[in-house]
C-alpha positions in Angstrom: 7.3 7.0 10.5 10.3 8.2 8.5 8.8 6.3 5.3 5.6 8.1 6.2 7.2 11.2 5.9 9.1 10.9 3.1 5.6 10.1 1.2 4.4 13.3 2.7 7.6 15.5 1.1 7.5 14.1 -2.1 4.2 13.9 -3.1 2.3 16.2 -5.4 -0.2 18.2 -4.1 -2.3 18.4 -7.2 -3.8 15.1 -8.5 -5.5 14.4 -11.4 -9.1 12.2 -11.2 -7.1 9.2 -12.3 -4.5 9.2 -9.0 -7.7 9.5 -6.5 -6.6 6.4 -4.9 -2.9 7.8 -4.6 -4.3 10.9 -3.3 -6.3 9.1 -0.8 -3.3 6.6 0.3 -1.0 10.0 0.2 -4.0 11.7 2.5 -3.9 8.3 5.0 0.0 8.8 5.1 -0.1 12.0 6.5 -3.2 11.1 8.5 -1.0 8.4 10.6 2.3 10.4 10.4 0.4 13.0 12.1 -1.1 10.5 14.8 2.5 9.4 15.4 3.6 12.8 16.1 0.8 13.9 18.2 1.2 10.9 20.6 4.9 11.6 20.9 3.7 15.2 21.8 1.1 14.0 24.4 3.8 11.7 25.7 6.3 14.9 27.2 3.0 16.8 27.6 2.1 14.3 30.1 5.4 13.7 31.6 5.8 17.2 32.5 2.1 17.1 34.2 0.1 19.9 31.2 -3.2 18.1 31.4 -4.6 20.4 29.3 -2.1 20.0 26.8 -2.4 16.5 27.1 -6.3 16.8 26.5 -5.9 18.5 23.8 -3.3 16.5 21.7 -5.3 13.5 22.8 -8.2 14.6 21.5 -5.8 15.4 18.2 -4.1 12.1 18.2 -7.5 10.4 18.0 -8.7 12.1 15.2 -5.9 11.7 13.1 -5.5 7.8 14.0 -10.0 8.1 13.0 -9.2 9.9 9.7 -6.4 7.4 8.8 -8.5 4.9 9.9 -11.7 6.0 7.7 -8.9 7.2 4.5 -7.9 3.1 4.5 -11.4 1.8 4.7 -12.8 3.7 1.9 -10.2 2.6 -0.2 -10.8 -1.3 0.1 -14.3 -1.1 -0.2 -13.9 1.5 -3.4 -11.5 -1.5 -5.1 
């Protein structure tokens, strides 16, 4: 997760056509760093009994974890 970060902070924002594929492993990065984060958040939400707040980041968590998913398979079937 930390690693996953650290990818996230030091990565460029702008990419040229060549780095696609580092653009799209940087974009996955985020994509599960962000899933990680989110289920953390639903964990406490749940723990203090916000169902709605659990809902929601749930609902979050899952497209995050879809979106790193789908980032990961487009790049091994583009190589």
């Amino acid at each position: 997760m930390a690693e996953q970060l650290s990818r996230y902070r030091n990565s460029d924002s702008e990419a040229e056509p060549a780095q696609t594929t580092d653009v799209e492993a940087h974009s996955r990065a985020v994509a599960e760093y962000l899933g990680d984060m989110l289920g953390q958040l639903e964990s406490m939400a749940r723990h203090q009994g916000f169902d709605l707040l659990v809902y929601l980041l749930s609902m979050a968590r899952v497209e995050a974890e879809t979106t790193a998913r789908d980032k990961g398979s487009r790049r091994r079937t583009s190589a």
